[in-house]
C-alpha positions in Angstrom: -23.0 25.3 117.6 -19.4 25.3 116.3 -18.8 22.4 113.3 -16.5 19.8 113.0 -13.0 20.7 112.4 -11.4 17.9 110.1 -7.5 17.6 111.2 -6.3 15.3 108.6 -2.9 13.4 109.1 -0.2 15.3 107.1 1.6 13.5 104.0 5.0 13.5 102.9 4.6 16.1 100.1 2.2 18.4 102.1 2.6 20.7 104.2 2.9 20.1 108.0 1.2 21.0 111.5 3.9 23.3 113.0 5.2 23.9 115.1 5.1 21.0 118.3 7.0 19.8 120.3 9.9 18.4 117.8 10.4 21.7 116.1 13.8 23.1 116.0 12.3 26.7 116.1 15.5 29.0 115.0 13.3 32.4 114.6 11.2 34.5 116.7 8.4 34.7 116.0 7.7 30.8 114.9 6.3 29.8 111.8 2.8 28.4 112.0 1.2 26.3 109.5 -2.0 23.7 109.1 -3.9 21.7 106.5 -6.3 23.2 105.0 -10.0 23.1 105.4 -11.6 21.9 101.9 -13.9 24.8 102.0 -12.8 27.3 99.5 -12.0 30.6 100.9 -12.1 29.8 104.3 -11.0 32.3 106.8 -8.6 31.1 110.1 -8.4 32.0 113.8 -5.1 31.2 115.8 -4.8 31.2 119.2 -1.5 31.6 121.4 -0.6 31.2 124.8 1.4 30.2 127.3 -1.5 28.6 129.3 -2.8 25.5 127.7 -6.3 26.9 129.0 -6.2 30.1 126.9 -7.3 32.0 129.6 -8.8 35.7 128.8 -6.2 38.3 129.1 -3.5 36.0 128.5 -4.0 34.5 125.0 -2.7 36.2 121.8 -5.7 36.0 119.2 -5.1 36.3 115.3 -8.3 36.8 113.8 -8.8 36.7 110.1 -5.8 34.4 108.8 -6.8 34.0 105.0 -4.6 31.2 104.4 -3.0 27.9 106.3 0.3 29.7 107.1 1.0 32.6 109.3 3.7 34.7 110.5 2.6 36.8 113.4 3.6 40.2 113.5 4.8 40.6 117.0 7.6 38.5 119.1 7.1 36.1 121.9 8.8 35.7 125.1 10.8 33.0 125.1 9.4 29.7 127.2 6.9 27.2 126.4 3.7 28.3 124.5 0.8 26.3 123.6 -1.4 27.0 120.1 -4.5 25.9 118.3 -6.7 27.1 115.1 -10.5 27.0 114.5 -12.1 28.3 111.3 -13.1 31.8 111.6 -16.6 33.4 110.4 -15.8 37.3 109.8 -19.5 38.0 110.0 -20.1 36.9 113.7 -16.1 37.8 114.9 -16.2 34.1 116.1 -14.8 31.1 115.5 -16.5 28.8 112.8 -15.4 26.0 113.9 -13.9 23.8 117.2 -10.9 24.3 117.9 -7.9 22.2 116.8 -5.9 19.8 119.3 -3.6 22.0 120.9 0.4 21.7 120.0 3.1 23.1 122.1 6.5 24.4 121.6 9.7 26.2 123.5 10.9 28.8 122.2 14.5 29.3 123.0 16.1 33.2 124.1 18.0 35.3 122.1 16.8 33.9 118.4 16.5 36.3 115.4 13.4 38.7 115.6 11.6 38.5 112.2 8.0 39.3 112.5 6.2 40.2 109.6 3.2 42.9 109.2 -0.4 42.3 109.0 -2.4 42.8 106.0 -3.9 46.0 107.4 -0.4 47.8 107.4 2.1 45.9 105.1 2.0 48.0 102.3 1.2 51.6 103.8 4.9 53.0 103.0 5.3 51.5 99.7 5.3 53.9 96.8 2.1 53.9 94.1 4.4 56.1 92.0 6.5 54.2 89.2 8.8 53.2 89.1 8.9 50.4 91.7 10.7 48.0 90.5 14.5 48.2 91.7 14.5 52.3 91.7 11.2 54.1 93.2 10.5 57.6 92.0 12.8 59.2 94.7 16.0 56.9 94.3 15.5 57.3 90.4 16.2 61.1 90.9 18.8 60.6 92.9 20.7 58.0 90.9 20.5 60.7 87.7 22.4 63.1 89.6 25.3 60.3 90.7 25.2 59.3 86.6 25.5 63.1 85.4 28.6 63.7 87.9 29.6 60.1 87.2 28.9 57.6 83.7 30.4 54.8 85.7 28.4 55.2 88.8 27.5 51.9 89.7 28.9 50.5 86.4 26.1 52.5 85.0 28.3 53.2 81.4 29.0 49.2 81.4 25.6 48.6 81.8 24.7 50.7 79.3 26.8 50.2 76.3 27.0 46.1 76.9 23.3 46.4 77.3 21.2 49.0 76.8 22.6 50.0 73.4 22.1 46.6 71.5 19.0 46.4 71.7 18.2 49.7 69.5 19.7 47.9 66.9 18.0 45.0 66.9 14.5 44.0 65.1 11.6 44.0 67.8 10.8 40.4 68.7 8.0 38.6 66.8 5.5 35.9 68.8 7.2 32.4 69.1 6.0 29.8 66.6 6.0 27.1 69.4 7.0 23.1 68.2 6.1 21.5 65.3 2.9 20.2 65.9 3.0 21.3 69.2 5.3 18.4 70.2 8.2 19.2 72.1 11.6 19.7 70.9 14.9 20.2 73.1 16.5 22.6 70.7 13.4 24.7 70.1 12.7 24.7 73.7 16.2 25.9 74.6 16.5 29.0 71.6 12.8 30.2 72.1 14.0 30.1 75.9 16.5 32.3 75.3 14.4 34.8 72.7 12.3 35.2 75.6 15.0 36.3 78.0 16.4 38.5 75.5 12.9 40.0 75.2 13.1 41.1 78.9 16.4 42.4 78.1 15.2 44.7 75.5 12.5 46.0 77.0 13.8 46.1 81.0 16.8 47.6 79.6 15.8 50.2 77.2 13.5 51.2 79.7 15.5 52.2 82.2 18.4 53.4 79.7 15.8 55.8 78.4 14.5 57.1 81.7 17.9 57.2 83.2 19.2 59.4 80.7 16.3 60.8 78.8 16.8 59.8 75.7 13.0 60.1 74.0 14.3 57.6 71.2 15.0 55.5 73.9 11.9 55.1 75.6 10.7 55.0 72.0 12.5 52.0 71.2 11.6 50.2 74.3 7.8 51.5 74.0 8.1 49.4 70.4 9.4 46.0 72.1 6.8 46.3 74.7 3.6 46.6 72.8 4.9 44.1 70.3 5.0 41.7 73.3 1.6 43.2 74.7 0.1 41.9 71.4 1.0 38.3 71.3 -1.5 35.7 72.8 -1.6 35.5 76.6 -3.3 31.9 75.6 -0.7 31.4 72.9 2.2 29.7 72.8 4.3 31.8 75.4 1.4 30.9 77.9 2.4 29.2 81.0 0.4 26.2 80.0 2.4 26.0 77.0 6.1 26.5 78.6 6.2 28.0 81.9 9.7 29.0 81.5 8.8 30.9 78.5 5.7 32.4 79.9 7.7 33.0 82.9 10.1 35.5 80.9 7.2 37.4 79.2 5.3 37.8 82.0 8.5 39.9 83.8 9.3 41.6 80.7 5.1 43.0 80.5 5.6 43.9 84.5 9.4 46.0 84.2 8.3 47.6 81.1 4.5 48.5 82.4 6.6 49.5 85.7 9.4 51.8 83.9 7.5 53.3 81.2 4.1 54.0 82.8 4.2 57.4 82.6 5.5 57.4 78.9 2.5 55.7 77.3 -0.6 56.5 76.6 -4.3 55.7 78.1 -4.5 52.9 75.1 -1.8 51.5 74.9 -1.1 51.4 78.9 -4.8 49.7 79.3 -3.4 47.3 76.7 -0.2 46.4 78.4 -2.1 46.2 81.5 -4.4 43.6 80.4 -1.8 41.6 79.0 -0.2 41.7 82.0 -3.2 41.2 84.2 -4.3 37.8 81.9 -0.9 36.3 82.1 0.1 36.7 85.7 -3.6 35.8 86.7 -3.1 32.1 84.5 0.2 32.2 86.4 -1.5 33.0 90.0 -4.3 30.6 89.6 -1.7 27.7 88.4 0.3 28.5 91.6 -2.6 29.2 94.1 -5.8 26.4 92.7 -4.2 24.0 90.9 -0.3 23.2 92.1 -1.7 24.4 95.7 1.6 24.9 97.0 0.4 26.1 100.2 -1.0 22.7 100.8 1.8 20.8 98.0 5.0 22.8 98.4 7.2 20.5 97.0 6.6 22.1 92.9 9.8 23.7 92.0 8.6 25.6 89.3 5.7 26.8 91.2 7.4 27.6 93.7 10.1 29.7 91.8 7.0 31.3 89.6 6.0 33.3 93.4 9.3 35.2 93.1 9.9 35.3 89.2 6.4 36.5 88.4 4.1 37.2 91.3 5.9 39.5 93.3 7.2 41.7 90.2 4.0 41.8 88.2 1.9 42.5 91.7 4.4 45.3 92.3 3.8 46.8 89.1 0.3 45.8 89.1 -0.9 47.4 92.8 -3.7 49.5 92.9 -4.2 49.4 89.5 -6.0 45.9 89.0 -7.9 43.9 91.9 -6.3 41.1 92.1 -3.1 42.5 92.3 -2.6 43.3 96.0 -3.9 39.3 97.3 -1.6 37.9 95.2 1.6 40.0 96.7 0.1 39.3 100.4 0.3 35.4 99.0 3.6 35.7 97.7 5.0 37.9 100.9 3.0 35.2 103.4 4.5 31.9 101.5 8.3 33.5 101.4 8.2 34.5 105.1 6.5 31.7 106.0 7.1 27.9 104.1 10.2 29.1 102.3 11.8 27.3 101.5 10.3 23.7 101.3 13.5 22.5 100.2 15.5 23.2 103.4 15.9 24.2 107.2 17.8 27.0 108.9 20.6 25.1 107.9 20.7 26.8 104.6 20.6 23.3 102.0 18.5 23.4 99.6 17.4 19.2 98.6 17.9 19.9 94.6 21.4 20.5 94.6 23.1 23.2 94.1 22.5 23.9 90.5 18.8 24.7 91.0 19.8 26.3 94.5 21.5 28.8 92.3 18.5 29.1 90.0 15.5 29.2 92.5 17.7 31.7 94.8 18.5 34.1 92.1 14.6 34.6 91.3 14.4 34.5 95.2 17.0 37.4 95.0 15.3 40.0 92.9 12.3 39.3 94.9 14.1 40.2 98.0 15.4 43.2 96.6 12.1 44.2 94.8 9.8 43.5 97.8 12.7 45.4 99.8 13.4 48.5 98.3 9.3 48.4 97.4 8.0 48.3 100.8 11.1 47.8 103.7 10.0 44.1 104.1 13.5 42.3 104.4 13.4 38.8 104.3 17.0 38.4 104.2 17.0 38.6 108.0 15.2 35.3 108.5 18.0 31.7 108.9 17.9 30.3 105.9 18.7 33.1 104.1 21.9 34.1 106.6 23.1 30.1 106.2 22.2 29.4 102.6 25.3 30.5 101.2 27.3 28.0 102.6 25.6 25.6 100.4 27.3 26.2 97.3 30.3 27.5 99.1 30.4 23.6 100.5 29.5 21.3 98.0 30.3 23.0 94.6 33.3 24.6 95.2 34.9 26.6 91.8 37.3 24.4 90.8 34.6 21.0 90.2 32.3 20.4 87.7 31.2 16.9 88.4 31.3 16.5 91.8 28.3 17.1 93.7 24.4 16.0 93.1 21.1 17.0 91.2 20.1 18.4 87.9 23.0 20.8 86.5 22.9 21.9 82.9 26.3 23.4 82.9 27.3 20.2 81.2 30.6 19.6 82.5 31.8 23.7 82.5 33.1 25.0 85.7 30.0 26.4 87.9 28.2 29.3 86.6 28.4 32.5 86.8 25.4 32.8 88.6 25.9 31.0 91.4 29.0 33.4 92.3 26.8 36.8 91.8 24.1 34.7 94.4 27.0 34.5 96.4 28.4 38.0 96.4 24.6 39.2 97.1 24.7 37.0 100.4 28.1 38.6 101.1 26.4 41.9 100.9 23.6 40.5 103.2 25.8 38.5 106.3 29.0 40.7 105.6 30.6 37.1 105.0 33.7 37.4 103.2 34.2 33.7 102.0 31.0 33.9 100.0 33.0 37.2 98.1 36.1 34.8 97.8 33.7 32.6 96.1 32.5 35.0 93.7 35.7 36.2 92.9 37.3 33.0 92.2 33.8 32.5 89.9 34.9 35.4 88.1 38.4 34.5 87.6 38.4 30.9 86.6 35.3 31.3 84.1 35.7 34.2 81.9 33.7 33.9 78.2 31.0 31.2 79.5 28.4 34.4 80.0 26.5 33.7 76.9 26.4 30.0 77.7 22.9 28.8 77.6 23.1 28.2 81.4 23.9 31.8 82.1 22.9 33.9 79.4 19.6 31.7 78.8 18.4 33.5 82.2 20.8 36.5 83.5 22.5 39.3 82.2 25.7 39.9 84.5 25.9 43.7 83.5 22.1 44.7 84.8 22.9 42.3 87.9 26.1 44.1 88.5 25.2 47.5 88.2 21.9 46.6 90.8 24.0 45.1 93.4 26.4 48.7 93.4 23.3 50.7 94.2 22.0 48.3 97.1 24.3 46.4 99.0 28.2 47.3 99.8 31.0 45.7 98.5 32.6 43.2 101.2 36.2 42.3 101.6 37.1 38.6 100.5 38.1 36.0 102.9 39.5 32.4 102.1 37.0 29.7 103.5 37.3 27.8 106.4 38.5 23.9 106.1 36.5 21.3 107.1 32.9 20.0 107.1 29.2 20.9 106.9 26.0 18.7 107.5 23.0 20.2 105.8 20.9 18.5 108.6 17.6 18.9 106.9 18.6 17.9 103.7 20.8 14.9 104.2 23.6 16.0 102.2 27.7 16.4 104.0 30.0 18.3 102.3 34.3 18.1 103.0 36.6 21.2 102.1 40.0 20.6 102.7 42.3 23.6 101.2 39.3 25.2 98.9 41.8 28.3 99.0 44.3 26.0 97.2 44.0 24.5 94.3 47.1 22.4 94.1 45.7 20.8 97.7 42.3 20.7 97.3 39.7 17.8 98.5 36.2 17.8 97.9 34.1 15.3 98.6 30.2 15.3 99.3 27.5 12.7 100.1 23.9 12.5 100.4 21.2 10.6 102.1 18.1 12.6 101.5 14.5 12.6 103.3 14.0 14.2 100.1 14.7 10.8 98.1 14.5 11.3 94.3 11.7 14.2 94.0 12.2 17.3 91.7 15.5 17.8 90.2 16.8 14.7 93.4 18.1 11.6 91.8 18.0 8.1 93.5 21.8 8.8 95.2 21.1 8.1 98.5 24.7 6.7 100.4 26.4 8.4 96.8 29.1 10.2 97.1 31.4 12.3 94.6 34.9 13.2 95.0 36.8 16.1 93.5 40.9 16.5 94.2 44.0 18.9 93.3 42.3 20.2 90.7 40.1 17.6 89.5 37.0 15.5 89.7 37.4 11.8 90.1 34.5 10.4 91.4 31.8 12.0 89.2 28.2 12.0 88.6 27.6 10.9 85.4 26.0 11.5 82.3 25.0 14.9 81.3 22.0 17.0 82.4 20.5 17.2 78.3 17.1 18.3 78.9 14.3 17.5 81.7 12.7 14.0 80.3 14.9 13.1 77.7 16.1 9.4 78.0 19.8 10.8 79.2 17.9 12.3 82.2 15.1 9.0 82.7 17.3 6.4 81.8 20.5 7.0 82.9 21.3 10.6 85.2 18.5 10.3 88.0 18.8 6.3 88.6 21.0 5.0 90.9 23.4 3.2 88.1 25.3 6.2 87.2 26.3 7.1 91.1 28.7 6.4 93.6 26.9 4.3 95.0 25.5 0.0 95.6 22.8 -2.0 93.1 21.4 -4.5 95.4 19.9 -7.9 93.3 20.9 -5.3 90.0 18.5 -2.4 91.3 18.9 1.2 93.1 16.6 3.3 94.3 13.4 4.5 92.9 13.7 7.8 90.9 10.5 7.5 88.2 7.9 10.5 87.9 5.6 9.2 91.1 6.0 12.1 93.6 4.8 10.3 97.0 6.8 7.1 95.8 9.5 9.7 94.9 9.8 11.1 98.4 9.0 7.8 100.3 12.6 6.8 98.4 14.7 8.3 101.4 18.0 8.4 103.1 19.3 9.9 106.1 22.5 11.1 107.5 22.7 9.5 110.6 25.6 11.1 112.0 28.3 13.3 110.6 31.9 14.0 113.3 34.5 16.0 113.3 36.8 13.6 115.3 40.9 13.7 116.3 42.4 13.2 113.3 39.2 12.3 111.2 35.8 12.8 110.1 33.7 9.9 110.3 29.8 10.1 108.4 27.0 7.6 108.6 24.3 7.1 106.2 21.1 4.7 106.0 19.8 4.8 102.8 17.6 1.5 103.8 14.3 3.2 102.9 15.5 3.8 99.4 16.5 0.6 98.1 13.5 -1.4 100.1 11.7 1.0 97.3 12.5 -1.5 94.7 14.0 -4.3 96.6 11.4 -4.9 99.9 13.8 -8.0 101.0 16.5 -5.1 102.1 16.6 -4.9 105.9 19.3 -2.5 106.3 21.4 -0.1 103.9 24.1 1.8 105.8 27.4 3.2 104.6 29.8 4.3 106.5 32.9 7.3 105.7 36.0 7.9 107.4 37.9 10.5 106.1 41.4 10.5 107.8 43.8 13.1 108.0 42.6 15.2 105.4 44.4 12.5 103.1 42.1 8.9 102.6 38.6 7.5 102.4 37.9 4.4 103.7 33.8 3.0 102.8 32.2 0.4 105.0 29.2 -1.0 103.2 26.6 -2.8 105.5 23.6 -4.5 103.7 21.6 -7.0 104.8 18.5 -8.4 103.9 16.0 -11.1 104.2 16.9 -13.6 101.2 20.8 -13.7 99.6 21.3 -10.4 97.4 24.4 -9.6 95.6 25.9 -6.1 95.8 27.3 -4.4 93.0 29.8 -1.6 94.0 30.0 1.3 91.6 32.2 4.0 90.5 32.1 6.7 87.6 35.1 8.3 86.5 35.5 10.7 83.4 37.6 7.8 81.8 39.1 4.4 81.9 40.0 2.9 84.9 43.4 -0.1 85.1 41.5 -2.9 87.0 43.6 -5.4 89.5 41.8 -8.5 91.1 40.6 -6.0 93.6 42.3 -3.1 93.0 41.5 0.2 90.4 42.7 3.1 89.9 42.3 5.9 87.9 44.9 8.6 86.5 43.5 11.8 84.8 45.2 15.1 83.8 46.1 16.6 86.7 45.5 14.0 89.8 44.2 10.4 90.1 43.0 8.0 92.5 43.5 4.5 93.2 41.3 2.3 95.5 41.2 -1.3 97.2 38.8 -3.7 98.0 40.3 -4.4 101.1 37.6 -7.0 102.9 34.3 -8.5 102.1 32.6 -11.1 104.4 30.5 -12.6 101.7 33.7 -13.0 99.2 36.3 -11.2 97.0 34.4 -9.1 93.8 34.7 -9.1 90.0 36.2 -6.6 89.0 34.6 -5.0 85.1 34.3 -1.4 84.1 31.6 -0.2 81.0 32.1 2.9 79.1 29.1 5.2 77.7 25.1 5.2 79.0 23.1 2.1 78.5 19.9 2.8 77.3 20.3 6.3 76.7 20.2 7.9 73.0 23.3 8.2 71.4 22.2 11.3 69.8 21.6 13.1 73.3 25.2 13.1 73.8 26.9 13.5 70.3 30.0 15.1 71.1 29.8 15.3 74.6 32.4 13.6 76.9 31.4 9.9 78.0 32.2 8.5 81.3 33.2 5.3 82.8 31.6 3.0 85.4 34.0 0.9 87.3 31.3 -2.5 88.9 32.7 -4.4 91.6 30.3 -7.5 91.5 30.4 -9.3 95.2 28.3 -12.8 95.7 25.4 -13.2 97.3 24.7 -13.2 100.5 22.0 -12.2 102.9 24.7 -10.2 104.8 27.3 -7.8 103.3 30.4 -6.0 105.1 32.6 -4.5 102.2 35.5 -2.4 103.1 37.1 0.0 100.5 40.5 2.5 100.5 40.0 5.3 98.2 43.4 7.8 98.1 43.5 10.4 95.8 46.5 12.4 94.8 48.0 14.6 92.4 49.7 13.0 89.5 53.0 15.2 90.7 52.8 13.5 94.4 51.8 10.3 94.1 50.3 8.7 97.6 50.0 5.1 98.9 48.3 4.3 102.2 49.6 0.7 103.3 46.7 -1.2 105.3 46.6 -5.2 106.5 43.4 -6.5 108.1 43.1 -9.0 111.0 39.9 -10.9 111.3 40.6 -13.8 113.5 37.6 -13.3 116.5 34.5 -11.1 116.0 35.3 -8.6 114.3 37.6 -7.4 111.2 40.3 -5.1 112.4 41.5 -3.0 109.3 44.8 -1.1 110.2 46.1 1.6 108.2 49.5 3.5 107.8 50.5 7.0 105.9 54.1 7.7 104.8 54.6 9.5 108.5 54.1 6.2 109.9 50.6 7.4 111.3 48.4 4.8 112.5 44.4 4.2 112.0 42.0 2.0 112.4 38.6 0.9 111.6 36.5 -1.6 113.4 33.9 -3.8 111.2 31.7 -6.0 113.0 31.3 -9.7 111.9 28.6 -11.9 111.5 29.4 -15.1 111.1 26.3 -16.7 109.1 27.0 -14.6 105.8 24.6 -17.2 104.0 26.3 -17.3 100.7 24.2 -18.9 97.5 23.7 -18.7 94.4 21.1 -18.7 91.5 
């Protein structure tokens, strides 16, 4: 008799029954996943049809499944298909258990094919030969006869002088020290960071610079750096339970320089790179796979980045040659072509922002390539990965620093290098020019900044260059199109006017997350940020010091340093509680391109009832007209009188009217206009610096202003605001008059062509002022 199978309701932070009938399916085949059973180990059976009977002869059966995802590896006709799952017992070839309710989908024509290969044949083409990382045996032979009839082949002589060479020089790396006392300390954290990266350097890149060419003092040297780093203490203080991101870095140093210089060591010392390898990507595995469960929890963003910067290189290198090496590629392969990526849709966003979009997708990159050019598995075919690109292209273009959401520890530089290379590799993958515009204007307006923390701390441009030349083609550069992009899944619109032109430019990007403030998310839901001719004006503020410090708690992920309302004095919640985290949501509720504007809707109720339970609505609304002027309706309402403070960062001082402001910076400046609030005019103040935050974090960094437009209270608010930003060499003024005699408040607005707009705000008549 089959047992009881236990269908538990889904969470927020796990993962999700799909797909059904609400499912936006954008690939062929769909995606399936489940919760898991709490057995350990436990084996699934899916069943497919498009009968809700599952009649024999008509049902696809998947026998087998060792985890609570799956990617079949055939297509489906398009149609309506039904679909259930029992627990499977691989003893008796039956199912274990009942069968699950059964869910339904459609599944449209013409979608993307991207099946992926079972288990059983996966890995028959891939190589057991080493190399296998980037080059395999054959393409290694072939690339020395390009370099011999070329040095520059694929920037090969770059590559190696920048960095191969160095490193001969330079004194083998000795195991980190850790913090004093084993208490963590942002400057030790950030240099022993680096060391680390450096160490892959060394040894990835002496490796290959010796094979390449030859050289036996080469290999020599990089033999030296490797068993150095073989020797230190998987358990030590470059253990993953230590720092991650340190552990992280060894652990890929261990796998390229196992990988490259197999064949060059001996029994010993290969069995005692191996181990080291085996014990520090096994601690890694079993974080990943037992205790962060992201198959069940994949909303861990270091976990999740850990299955393409450590499982899928160090189980490449590792194949056939330790036991548990193969499961944990199959793991890694099933969860990127499966639940990849938790942090967005088909839509290409990615909920952190596009700061750690640049960081997760690089790691995502090499895996990509590795897994690609290791066994013909090519996940760039899947949605996300064709769309993803327009992310960054979208809402951090290359001329802002300040303008757009999330953790970002460029500090206030330009964007980083990085995130143009990530760019260029999607150009090679969709043969999308704008993302190579993107990378060359990177290129162009950031020289010198490659050995900033935030790039060098993680990438060497030289190696990443010279990789991308042997693998993908270079594409042709085309300026992006105009206009505007909703990240559906995500919550977040981003506005480009002129992105080609700097002297015309207009960014401008807001969020209202079903995210809320998880991760590297902050409590910005309805925020906005505004970047023009040049310039950032609207900013997020505060500076991105170090996850935890009181710069990041206190001030950077709350609510008081956004664009954004404090109702009653509070925002949204944004502490360390994941499920209260991600219950602190927003969503976009519409986003237009219309005539002659763009009009966006946001309800970001959820997140201030987090704090502030009386709040019975939250909604702000964005008209963007003419590619010229803002103008912000602010709906709030709520259950007992609240007042509404109105905020604004700027990187400086603001000149504050009775309800005007405006800011003038180097190059262009806004000035805005409370033009109408039902509950009364504001008070106008403006603070400089962080509250709260240690003065010490910041010490020479730039400090911000925070323009507060205080508004009575009321148990209804309707606050209209003008925003028109400019360059300081073309000044602009938008003249507007309001009419609010009858039910609603007609604002009417007027350019210098005499064009006309206007905005309808709805009245309510019972305000309900009071006060303390």
């Amino acid at each position: 008799m089959a047992t009881f199978l236990d269908e538990p309701k889904p969470g927020r932070l796990t993962i999700q029954y799909a797909p059904d009938a609400d499912s936006a399916i954008v690939e062929n085949p769909p995606r399936f996943s489940w919760l898991p059973v709490i057995e350990d180990g436990a084996l699934y059976v899916l069943r497919l049809s498009q009968n809700a009977k599952f009649p024999d002869g008509k049902t696809r059966v998947y026998t087998g499944i060792p985890l609570n995802f799956f990617t079949p590896h055939d297509v489906l006709e398009p149609g309506t298909w039904h679909w259930s799952y029992a627990v499977w017992d691989a003893q008796t070839g039956q199912p274990q258990s009942g069968w699950s309710q059964t869910r339904s989908f459609d599944l449209a024509p013409d979608l993307p094919q991207t099946p992926l290969p079972g288990r059983n044949t996966r890995l028959a083409q891939a190589t057991r030969a080493h190399p296998r990382l980037w080059m395999t045996e054959d393409r290694l032979k072939a690339f020395q006869k390009d370099i011999a009839a070329d040095p520059d082949h694929c920037t090969w002589a770059t590559f190696f002088e920048n960095s191969v060479l160095p490193w001969m020089d330079r004194d083998v790396m000795a195991e980190p020290a850790g913090y004093p006392n084993h208490q963590r300390v942002a400057s030790i954290w950030r240099q022993t960071y680096i060391d680390c990266q450096e160490l892959l350097y060394a040894i990835r890149h002496l490796a290959i610079g010796g094979k390449v060419t030859g050289d036996a003092e080469m290999v020599a040297r990089a033999k030296e750096w490797l068993l150095q780093a073989a020797s230190w203490n998987p358990a030590g203080t470059t253990s993953r339970a230590y720092t991650d991101e340190w552990a992280f870095r060894v652990n890929l140093a261990l796998a390229w320089g196992y990988d490259w210089l197999h064949d060059e060591l001996s029994d010993e010392d290969r069995a005692k790179v191996r181990d080291a390898l085996l014990a520090r990507t096994r601690e890694t595995a079993d974080h990943i796979i037992r205790h962060a469960n992201i198959h069940l929890f994949p909303f861990d963003s270091h976990a999740v980045r850990a299955v393409s910067a450590v499982l899928i290189p160090a189980s490449i290198a590792l194949l056939d040659e330790a036991p548990e090496a193969e499961g944990w590629l199959h793991y890694a392969v099933e969860f990127l072509f499966t639940v990849y990526s938790p942090w967005g849709d088909a839509d290409g966003g990615w909920a952190e922002g596009p700061h750690y979009w640049m960081t997760g997708m690089a790691y995502l990159i090499d895996a990509a390539n590795l897994l690609k050019s290791h066994t013909g598995l090519d996940l760039y075919q899947r949605p996300f990965f064709q769309h993803t690109g327009d992310f960054p292209l979208y809402t951090k273009a290359p001329d802002t620093r300040r303008a757009t959401f999330g953790d970002d520890s460029t500090m206030g530089d330009l964007p980083a290098v990085k995130i143009g290379y990530n760019l260029r590799q999607f150009a090679g993958v969709t043969g999308n020019g704008a993302y190579q515009w993107y990378y060359d204007e990177i290129k162009r307006g950031n020289p010198g900044t490659e050995m900033a923390f935030y790039n060098w701390g993680w990438w060497d441009f030289h190696f990443d260059e010279m990789v991308y030349r042997t693998d993908f083609p270079l594409v042709e550069a085309t300026p992006p199109e105009d206009g505007m992009r909703w990240f559906k899944g995500i919550g977040w619109v981003a506005i480009q006017h002129g992105m080609d032109d700097p002297e015309n430019h207009i960014q401008f990007v807001m969020k209202s997350s079903p995210f809320g403030s998880i991760s590297h998310s902050h409590g910005d839901q309805n925020a906005f940020c505004l970047s023009a001719f040049g310039e950032d004006l609207a900013i997020q503020s505060g500076h991105y010091v170090a996850f935890n410090s009181t710069m990041h708690q206190s001030w950077r992920r709350q609510t008081r340093s956004k664009n954004a309302l404090l109702i009653n004095g509070k925002g949204q919640y944004a502490g360390q509680d994941k499920p209260r985290a991600m219950r602190s949501t927003g969503q976009i509720v519409t986003a237009e391109q219309r005539d002659d504007h763009i009009f966006i809707q946001g309800d970001a109720t959820a997140a201030y009832q987090s704090l502030t339970p009386e709040v019975s609505l939250a909604q702000r609304d964005v008209y963007f007209v003419r590619s010229q002027y803002f103008v912000i309706v602010d709906t709030v309402d709520a259950q007992a009188p609240m007042s509404i403070e109105w905020l604004l960062h700027a990187n400086g001082p603001m000149h504050l009217g009775e309800t005007s402001f405006r800011y003038t910076g180097e190059r262009a400046g806004f000035y805005g206009q409370f033009l109408w609030s039902e509950a009364g005019a504001p008070q106008l103040s403006q603070q400089e610096g962080f509250p709260d935050v240690d003065p010490a974090e910041y010490d020479g960094l730039p400090v911000s202003t925070c323009l507060n437009a205080a508004f009575p209270k009321a148990t209804r608010h309707r606050i209209a605001t003008l925003i028109v930003p400019y360059p300081l060499s073309a000044p602009r003024r938008v003249f507007s008059f309001l009419d609010d005699q009858g039910y609603d408040c007609d604002l009417y607005f007027t350019d210098a062509d005499d064009r006309s707009f206007k905005v309808v705000v709805p009245k309510t008549f019972d305000a309900g002022s009071a006060s303390d």
